[in-house]
TIPA-748541 format. One record per residue (C-alpha): z, y, x; residue in one letter; residue number from 0. Coordinates in steps of 0.5 Angstrom, whole numbers. Last residue first. Example, Ala and Ser with C-alpha at 12.3 -4.5 7.8 and 13.67 -1.06 7.14 Angstrom:
BEGIN
<atom><up>14</up><north>-2</north><east>27</east><code>S</code><pos>1</pos></atom>
<atom><up>16</up><north>-9</north><east>25</east><code>A</code><pos>0</pos></atom>
This chain:
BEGIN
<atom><up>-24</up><north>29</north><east>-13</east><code>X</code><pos>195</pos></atom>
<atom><up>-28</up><north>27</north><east>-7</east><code>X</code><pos>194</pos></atom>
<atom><up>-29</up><north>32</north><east>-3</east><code>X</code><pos>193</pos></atom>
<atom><up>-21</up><north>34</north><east>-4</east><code>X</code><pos>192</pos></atom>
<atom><up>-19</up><north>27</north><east>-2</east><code>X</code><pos>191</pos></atom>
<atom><up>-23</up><north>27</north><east>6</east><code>X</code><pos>190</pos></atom>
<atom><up>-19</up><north>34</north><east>7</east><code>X</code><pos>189</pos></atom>
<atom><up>-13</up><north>30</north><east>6</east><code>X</code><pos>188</pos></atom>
<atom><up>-14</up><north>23</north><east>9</east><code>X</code><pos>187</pos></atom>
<atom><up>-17</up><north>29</north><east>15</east><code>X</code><pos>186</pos></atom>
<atom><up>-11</up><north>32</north><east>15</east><code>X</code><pos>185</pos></atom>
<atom><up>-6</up><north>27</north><east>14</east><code>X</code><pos>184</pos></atom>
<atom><up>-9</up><north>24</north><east>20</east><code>X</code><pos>183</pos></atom>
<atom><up>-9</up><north>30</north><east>25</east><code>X</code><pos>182</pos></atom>
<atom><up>0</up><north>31</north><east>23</east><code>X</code><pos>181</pos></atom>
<atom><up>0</up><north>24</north><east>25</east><code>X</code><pos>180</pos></atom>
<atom><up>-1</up><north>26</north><east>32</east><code>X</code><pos>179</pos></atom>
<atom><up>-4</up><north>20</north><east>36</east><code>X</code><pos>178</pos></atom>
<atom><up>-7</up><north>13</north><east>34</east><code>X</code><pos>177</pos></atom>
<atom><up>-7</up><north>15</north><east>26</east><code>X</code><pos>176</pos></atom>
<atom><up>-15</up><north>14</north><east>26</east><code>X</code><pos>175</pos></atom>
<atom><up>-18</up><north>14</north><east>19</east><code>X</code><pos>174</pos></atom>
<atom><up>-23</up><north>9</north><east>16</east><code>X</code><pos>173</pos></atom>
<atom><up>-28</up><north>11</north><east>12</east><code>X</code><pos>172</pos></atom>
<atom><up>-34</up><north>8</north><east>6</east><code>X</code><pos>171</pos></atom>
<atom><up>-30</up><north>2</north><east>6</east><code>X</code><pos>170</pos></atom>
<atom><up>-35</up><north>-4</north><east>5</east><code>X</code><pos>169</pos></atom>
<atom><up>-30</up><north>-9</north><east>3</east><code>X</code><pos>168</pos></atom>
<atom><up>-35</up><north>-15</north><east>5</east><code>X</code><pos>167</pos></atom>
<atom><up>-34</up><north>-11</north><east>12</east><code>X</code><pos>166</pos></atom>
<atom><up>-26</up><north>-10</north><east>12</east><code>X</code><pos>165</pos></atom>
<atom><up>-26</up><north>-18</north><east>11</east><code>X</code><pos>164</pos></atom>
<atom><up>-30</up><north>-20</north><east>16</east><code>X</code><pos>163</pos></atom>
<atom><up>-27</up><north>-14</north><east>21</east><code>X</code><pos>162</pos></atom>
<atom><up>-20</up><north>-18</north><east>19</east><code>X</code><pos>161</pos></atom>
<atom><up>-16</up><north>-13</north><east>15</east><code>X</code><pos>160</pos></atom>
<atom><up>-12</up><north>-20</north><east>12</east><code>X</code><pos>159</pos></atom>
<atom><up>-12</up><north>-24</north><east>19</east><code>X</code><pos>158</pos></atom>
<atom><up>-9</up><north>-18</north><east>24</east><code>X</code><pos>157</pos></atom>
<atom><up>-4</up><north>-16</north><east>18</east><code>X</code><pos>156</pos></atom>
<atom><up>-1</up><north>-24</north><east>18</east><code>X</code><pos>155</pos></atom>
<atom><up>1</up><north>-23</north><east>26</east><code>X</code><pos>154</pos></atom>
<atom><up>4</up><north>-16</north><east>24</east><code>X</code><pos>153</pos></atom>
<atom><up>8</up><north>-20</north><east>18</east><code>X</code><pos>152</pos></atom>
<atom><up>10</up><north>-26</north><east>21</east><code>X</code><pos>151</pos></atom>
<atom><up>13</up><north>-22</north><east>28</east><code>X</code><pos>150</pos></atom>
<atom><up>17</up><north>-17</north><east>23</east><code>X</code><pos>149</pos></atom>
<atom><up>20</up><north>-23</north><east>19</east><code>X</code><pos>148</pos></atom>
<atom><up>22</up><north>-25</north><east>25</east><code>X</code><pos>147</pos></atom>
<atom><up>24</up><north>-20</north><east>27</east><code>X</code><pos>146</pos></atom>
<atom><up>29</up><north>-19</north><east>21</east><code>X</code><pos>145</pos></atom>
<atom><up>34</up><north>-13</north><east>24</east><code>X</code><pos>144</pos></atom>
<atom><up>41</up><north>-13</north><east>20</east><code>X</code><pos>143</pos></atom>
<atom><up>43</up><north>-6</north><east>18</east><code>X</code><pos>142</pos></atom>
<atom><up>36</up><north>-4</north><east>20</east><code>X</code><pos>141</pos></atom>
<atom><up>34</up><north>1</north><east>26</east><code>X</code><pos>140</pos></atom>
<atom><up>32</up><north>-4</north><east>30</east><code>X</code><pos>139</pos></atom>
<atom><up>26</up><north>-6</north><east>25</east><code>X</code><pos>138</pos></atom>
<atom><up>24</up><north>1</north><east>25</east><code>X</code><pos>137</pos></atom>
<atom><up>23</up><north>2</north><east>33</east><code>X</code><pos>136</pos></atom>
<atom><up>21</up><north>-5</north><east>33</east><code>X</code><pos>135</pos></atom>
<atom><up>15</up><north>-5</north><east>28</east><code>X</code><pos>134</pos></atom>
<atom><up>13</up><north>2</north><east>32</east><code>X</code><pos>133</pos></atom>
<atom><up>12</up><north>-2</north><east>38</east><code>X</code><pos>132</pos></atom>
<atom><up>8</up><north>-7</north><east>34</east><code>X</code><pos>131</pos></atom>
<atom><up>4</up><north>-2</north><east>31</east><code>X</code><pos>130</pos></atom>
<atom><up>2</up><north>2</north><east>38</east><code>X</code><pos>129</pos></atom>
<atom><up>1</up><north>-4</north><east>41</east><code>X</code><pos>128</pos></atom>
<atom><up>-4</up><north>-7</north><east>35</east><code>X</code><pos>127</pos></atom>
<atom><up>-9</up><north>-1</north><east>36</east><code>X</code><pos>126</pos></atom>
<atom><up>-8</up><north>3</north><east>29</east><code>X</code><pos>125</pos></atom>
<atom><up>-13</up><north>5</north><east>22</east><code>X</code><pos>124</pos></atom>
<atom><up>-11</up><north>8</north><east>17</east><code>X</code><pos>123</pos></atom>
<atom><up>-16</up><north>5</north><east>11</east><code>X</code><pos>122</pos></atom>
<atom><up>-17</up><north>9</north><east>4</east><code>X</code><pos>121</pos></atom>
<atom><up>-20</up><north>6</north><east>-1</east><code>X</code><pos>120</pos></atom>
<atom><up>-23</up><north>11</north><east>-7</east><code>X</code><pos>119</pos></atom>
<atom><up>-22</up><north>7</north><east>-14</east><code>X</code><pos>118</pos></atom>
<atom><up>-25</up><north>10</north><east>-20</east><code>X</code><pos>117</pos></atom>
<atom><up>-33</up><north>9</north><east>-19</east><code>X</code><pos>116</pos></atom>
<atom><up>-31</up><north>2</north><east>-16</east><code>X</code><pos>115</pos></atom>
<atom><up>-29</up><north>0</north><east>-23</east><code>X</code><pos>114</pos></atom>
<atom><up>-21</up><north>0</north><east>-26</east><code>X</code><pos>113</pos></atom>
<atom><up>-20</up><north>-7</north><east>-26</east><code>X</code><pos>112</pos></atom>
<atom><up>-24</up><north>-10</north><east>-21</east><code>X</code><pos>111</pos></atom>
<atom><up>-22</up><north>-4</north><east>-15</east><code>X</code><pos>110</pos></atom>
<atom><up>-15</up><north>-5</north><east>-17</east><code>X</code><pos>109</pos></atom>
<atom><up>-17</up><north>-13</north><east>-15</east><code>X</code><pos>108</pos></atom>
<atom><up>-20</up><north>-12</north><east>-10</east><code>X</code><pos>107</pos></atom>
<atom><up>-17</up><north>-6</north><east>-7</east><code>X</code><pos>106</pos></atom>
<atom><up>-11</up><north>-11</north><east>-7</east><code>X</code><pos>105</pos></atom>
<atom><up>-14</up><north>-15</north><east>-2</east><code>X</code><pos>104</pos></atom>
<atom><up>-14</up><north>-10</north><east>3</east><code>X</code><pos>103</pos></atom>
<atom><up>-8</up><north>-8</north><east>2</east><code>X</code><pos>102</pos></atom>
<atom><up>-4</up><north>-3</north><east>-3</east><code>X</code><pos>101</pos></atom>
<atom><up>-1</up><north>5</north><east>-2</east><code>X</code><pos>100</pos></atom>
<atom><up>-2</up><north>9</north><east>-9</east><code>X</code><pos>99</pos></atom>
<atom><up>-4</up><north>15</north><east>-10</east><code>X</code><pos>98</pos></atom>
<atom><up>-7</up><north>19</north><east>-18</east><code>X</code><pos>97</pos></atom>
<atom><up>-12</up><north>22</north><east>-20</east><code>X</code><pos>96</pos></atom>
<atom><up>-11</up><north>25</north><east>-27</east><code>X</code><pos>95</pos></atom>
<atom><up>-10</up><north>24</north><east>-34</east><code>X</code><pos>94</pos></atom>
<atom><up>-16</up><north>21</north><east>-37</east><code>X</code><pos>93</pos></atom>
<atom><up>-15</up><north>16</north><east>-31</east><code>X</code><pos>92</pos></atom>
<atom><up>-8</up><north>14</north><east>-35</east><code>X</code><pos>91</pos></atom>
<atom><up>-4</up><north>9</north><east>-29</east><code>X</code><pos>90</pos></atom>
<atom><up>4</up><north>9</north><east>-31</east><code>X</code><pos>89</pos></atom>
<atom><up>2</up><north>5</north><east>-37</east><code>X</code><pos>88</pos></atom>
<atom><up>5</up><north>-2</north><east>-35</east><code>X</code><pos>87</pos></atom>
<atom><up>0</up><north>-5</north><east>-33</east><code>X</code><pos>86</pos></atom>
<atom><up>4</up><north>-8</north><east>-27</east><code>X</code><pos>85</pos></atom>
<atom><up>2</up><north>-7</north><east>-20</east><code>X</code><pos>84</pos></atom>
<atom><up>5</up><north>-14</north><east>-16</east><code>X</code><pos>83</pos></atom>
<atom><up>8</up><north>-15</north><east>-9</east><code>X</code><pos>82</pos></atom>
<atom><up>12</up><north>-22</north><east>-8</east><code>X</code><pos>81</pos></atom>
<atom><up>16</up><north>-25</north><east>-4</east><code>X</code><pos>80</pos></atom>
<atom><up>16</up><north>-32</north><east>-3</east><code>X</code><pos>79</pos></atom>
<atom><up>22</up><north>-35</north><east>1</east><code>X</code><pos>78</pos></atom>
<atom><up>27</up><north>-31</north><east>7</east><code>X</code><pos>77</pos></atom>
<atom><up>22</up><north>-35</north><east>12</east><code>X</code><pos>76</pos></atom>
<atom><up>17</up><north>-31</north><east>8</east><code>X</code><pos>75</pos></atom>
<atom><up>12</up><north>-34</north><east>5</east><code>X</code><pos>74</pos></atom>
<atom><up>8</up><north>-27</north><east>2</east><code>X</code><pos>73</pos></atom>
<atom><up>5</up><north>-27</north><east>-5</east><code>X</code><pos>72</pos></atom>
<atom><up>1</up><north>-21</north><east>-6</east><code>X</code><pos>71</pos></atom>
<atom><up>-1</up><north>-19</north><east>-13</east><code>X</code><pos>70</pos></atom>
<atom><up>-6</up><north>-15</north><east>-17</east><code>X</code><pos>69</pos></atom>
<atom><up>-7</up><north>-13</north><east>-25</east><code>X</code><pos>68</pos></atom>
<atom><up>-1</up><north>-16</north><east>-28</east><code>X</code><pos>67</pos></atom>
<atom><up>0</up><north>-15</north><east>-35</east><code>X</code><pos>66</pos></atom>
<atom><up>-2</up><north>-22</north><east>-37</east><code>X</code><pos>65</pos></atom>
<atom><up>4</up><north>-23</north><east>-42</east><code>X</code><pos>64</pos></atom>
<atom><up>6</up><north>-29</north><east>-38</east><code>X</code><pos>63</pos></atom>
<atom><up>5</up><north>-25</north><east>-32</east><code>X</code><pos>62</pos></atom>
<atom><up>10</up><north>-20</north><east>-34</east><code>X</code><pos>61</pos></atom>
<atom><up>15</up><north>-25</north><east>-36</east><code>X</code><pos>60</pos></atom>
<atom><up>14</up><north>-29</north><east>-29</east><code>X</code><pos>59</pos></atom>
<atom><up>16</up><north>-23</north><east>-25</east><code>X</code><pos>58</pos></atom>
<atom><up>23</up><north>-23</north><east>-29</east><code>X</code><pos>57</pos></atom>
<atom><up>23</up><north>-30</north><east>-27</east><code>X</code><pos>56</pos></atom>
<atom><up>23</up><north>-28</north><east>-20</east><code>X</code><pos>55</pos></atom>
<atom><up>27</up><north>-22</north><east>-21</east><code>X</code><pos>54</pos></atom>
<atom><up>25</up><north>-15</north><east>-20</east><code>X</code><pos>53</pos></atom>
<atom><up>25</up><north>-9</north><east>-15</east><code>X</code><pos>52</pos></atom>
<atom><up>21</up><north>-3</north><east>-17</east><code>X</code><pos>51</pos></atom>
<atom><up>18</up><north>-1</north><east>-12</east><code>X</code><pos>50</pos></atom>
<atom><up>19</up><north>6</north><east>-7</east><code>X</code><pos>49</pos></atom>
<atom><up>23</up><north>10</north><east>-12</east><code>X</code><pos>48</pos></atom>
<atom><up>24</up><north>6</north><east>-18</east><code>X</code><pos>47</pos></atom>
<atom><up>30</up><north>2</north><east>-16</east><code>X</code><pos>46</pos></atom>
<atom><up>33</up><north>6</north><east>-9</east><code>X</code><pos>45</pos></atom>
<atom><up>31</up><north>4</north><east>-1</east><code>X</code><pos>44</pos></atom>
<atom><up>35</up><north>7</north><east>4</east><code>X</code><pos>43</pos></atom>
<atom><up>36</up><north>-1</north><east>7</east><code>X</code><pos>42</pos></atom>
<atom><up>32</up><north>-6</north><east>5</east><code>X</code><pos>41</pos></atom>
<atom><up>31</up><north>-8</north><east>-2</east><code>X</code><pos>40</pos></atom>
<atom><up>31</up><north>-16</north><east>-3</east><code>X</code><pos>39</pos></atom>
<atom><up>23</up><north>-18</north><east>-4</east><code>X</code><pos>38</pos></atom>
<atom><up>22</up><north>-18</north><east>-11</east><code>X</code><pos>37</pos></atom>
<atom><up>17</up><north>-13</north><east>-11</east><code>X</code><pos>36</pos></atom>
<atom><up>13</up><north>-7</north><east>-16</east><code>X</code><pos>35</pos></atom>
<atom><up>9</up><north>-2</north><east>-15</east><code>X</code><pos>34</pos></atom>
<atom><up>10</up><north>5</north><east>-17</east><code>X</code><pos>33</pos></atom>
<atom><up>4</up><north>9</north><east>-19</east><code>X</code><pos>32</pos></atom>
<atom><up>5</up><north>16</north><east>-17</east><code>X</code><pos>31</pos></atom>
<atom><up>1</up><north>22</north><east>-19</east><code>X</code><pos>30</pos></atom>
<atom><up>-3</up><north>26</north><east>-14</east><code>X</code><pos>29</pos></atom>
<atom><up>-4</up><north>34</north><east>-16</east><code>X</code><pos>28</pos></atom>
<atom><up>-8</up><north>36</north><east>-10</east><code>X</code><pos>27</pos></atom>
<atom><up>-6</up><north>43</north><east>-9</east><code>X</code><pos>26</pos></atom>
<atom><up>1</up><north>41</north><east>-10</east><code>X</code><pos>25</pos></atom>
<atom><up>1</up><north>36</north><east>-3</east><code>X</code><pos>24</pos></atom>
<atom><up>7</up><north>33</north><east>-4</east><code>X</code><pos>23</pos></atom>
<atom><up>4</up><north>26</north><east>-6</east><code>X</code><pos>22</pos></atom>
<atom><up>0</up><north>27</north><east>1</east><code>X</code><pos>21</pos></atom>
<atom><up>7</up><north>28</north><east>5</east><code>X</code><pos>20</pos></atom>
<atom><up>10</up><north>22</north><east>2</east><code>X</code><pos>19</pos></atom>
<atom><up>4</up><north>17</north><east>3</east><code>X</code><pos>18</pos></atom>
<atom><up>2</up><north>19</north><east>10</east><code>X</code><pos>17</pos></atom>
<atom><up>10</up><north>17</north><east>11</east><code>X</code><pos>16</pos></atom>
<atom><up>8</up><north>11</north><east>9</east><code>X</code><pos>15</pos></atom>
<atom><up>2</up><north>9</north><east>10</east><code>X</code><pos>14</pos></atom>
<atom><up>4</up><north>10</north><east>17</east><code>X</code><pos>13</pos></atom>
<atom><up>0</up><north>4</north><east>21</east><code>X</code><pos>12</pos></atom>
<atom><up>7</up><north>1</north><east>21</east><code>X</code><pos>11</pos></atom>
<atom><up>4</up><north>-5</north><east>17</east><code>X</code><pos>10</pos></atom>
<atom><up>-4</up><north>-6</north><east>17</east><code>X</code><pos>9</pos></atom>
<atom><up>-7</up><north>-1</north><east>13</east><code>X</code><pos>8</pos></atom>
<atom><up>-9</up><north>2</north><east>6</east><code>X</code><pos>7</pos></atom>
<atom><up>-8</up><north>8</north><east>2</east><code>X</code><pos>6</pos></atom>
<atom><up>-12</up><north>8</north><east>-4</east><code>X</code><pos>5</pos></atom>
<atom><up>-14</up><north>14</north><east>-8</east><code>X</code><pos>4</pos></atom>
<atom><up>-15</up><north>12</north><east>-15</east><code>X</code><pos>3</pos></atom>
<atom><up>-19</up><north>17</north><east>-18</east><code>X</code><pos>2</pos></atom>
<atom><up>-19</up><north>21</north><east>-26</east><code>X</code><pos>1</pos></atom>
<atom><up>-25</up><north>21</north><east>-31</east><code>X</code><pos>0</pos></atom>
């Protein structure tokens, strides 16, 4: 029976560029599982790649028909957006393991639905200075900047992975990614062949 790692943190922790390397990883053989939004994409970003952008109404199909396994709903001040996993066949565990990058309430969910045996959380911890200064270096970067956006979400991160929250999780492990990012991957990596 095949694993679900899932990668967590707080936004600009580095979920993202530890992602991609990890998937990479040919020795570790990790599928993909897109997840799907109906926030708008932001710039560099491709349909089915990083999420698979959808409609609201498109998002009320899915969970009309029940094939939602987790969601997030954000209130934005560009609206609700939403972040969900479809059962939509892309997760076999009789085929694999897999990667996938949530939050902590997502872990619930995916941990309830595919058993605590299955799921593997993985928490890439960052002191708050660091990601606020990474938060602006990409937030500057876009087309046009949602700083906003950017505050809403940082401070909506310091409540969501609140010690009390992380502690009811029982997360076996938490990973620094405060210096080389290079040294985090590493040990997430070396931390996944120990428990495939």
């Amino acid at each position: 029976m095949g694993k679900i790692f899932l990668l967590m943190g707080k936004s600009t922790s580095g979920k993202d560029t530890i992602y991609k390397t990890i998937i990479k990883d040919k020795e570790l053989n990790l599928k993909k599982v897109v997840p799907y939004t109906t926030r708008p994409m932001r710039d560099g970003e491709i349909d089915g790649v990083q999420y698979f952008f959808k409609t609201e109404s498109e998002y009320i199909g899915y969970k009309d028909v029940g094939k939602i396994i987790e969601e997030r709903t954000y209130h934005t001040h560009y609206g609700e957006w939403r972040y969900f996993t479809v059962d939509d066949g892309q997760i076999d565990l009789e085929t694999g393991n897999y990667l996938m990058i949530g939050t902590l309430e997502s872990f619930f969910y995916i941990r309830d639905y595919f058993g605590k045996e299955n799921v593997i959380p993985i928490l890439i911890d960052v002191d708050a200075r660091i990601r606020l200064e990474r938060a602006m270096e990409r937030e500057k970067k876009q087309e046009h900047p949602k700083y906003d956006e950017m505050c809403r979400r940082f401070l909506a991160d310091e409540e969501d992975f609140s010690e009390d929250k992380l502690e009811k999780a029982e997360l076996p492990r938490r990973f620094n990614n405060n210096g080389k990012i290079e040294d985090c991957i590493d040990s997430i990596t070396a931390y996944i062949r120990e428990c495939r």
